[in-house]
N, C-alpha and C positions, 0 to 999 in steps of 0.2 A: 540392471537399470543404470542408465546414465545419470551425471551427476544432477543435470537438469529436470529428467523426471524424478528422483527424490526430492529435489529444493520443493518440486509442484506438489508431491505427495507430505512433505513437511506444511508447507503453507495452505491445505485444505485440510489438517488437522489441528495448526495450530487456529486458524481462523472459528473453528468448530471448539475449541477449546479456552479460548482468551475473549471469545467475541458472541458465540453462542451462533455462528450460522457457519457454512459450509462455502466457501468459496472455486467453486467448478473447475477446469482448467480453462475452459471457456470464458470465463469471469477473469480469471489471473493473465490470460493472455491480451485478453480486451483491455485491462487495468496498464498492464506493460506497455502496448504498442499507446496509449495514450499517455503516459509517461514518457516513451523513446521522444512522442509528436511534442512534446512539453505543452499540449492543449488541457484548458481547463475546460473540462463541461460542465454544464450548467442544465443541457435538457435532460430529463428522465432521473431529476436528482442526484445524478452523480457528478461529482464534485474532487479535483486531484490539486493539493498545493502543499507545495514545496515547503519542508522545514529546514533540515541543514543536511550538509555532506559528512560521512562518517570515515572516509577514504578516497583515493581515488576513482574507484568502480566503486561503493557503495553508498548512497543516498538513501534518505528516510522521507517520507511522504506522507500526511495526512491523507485521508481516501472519505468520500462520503457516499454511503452503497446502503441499498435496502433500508432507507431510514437509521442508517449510524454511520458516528465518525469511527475510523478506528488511524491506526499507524501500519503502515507498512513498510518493510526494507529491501528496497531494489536494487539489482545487480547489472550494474552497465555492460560487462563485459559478456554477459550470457545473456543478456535483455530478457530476465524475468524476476520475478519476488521470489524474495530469499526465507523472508518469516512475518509473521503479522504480531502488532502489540495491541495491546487495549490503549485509547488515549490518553486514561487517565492514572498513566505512568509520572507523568511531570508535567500535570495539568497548566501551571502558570505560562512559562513559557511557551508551551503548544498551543495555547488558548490566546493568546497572546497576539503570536504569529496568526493564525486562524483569524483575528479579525480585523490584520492589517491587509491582509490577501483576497477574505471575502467580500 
């Protein structure tokens, strides 16, 4: 397996593990390619805003899917998610950002 189909097979266990649902590769690639587009959507409930940058290729992002927030961490240089967090890691701050964005 390439390094990319493990990140996606890491991010549909951790999403199932931290978040309680299952994130598809189809979901993760849909997530990325509107990440790459820096488009926020708004139809169909889903929802992608920018928290802060962690390096140079890797960025953190609030996501809103299936009825939840959670965090994700995206990788520029291979344009896909790297691992999923729950949001309520450092609620102040994320919560914060989240309703200067929304």
């Amino acid at each position: 397996m390439s390094k990319q189909q493990w990140m996606k097979k890491h991010v549909k266990q951790r999403s199932q593990e931290r978040c309680g649902m299952v994130l598809s590769t189809r979901e993760q690639v849909s997530i990325s390619n509107k990440i790459k587009r820096n488009i926020n959507m708004n139809k169909d409930n889903k929802k992608i805003v920018f928290l802060s940058r962690q390096s140079n290729t890797r960025s953190l992002y609030a996501i809103f899917h299936n009825q939840k927030w959670f965090r994700v961490v995206y990788d520029k240089s291979r344009g896909c998610l790297i691992t999923v967090l729950p949001l309520n890691c450092n609620p102040g701050v994320i919560l914060s950002k989240l309703e200067q964005k929304v």
